[in-house]
C-alpha positions in Angstrom: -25.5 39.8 -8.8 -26.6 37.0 -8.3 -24.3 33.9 -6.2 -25.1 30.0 -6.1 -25.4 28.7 -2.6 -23.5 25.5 -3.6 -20.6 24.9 -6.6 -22.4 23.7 -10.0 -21.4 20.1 -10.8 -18.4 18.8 -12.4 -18.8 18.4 -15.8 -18.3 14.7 -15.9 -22.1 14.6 -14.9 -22.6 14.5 -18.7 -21.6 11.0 -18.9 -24.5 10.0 -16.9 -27.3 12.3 -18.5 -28.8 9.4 -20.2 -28.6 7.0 -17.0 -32.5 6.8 -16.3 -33.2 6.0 -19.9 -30.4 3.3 -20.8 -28.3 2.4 -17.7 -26.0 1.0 -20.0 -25.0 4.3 -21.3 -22.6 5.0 -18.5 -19.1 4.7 -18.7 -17.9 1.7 -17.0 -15.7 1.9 -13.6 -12.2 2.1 -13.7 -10.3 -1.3 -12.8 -9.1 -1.9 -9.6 -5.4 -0.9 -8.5 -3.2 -4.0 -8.2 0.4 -4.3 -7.2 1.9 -1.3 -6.7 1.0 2.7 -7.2 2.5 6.0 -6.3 0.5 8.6 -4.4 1.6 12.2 -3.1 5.3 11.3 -4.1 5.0 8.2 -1.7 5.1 4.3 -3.2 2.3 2.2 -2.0 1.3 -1.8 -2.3 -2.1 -3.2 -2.3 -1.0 -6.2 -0.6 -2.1 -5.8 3.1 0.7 -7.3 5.0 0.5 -7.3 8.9 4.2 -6.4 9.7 5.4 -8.4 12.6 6.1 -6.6 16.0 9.8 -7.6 15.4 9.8 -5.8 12.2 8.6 -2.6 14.1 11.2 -3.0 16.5 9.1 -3.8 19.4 8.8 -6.8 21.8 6.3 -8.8 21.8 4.6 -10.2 24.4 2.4 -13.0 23.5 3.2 -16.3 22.5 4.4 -16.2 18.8 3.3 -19.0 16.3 -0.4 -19.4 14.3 -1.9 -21.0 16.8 -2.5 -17.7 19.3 -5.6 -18.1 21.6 -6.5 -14.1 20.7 -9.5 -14.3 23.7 -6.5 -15.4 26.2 -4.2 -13.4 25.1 -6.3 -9.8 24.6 -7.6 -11.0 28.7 -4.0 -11.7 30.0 -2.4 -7.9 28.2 -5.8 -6.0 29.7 -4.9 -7.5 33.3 -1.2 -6.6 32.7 -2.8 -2.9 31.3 -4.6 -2.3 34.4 -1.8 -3.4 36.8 0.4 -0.9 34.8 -1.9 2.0 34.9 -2.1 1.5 38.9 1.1 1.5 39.6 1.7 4.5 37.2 -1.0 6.2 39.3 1.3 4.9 42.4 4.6 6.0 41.3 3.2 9.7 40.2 2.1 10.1 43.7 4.6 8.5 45.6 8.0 9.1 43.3 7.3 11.5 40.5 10.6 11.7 38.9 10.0 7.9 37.9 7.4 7.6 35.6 9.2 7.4 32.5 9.6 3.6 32.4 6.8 3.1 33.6 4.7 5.0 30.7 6.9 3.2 28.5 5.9 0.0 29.4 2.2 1.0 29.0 3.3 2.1 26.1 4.7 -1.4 24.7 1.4 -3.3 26.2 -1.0 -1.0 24.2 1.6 -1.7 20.9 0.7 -6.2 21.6 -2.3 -5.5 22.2 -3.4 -3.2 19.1 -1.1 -5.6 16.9 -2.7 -8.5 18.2 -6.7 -7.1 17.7 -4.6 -5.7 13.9 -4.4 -9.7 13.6 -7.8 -10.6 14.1 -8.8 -8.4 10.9 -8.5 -11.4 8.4 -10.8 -13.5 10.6 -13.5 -10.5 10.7 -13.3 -10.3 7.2 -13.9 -14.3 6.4 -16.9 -14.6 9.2 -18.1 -11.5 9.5 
């Protein structure tokens, strides 16, 4: 008996057999999506809309408004990160039963800051 090491190919390979020859003889790509589609039982848009940290139900803790300085901002939320983290490191050692709010509010500064570097995507995109 005799067993293939890998699966044989699907059988849409047809389509292409003639490729080398006549390029032209493959079917052309489907459209792209636009608007909305469903997927797994779940509705989805194409639009990509950054959702505001209001809309997710957390605080934010930058300066709101179009006219963010991102470099400022992403420096000024690392200090605050770092300060967190050593008093989290403080409090576990010196009052344990504590941490809690502390973690939370690690927590919330690693929720600006990843929403803040989600809002520098657009700006990769164009200049990158």
């Amino acid at each position: 008996m005799a067993t293939a090491t890998y699966p044989p190919p699907p059988p849409y390979y047809r389509l292409y057999k003639d490729y080398i020859q006549n390029p032209k003889s493959a079917p052309e790509p489907p459209p792209p999506i636009e608007g909305t589609y469903s997927l797994f039982g779940a509705t989805y848009t194409t639009d990509d809309v950054l959702p505001s940290l209001e809309e997710q139900g957390v605080r934010q803790l930058y300066p709101k408004g179009p006219n963010v300085d991102f470099k400022k901002e992403l420096r000024s939320l690392n200090r605050e990160l770092q300060l967190h983290l050593l008093e989290l490191a403080d409090v576990l050692v010196e009052r344990p039963s504590q941490y809690a709010r502390r973690v939370e509010d690690i927590s919330l500064i690693f929720k600006n800051l990843h929403h803040l570097l989600n809002s520098l995507r657009p700006h990769q995109v164009a200049f990158g």
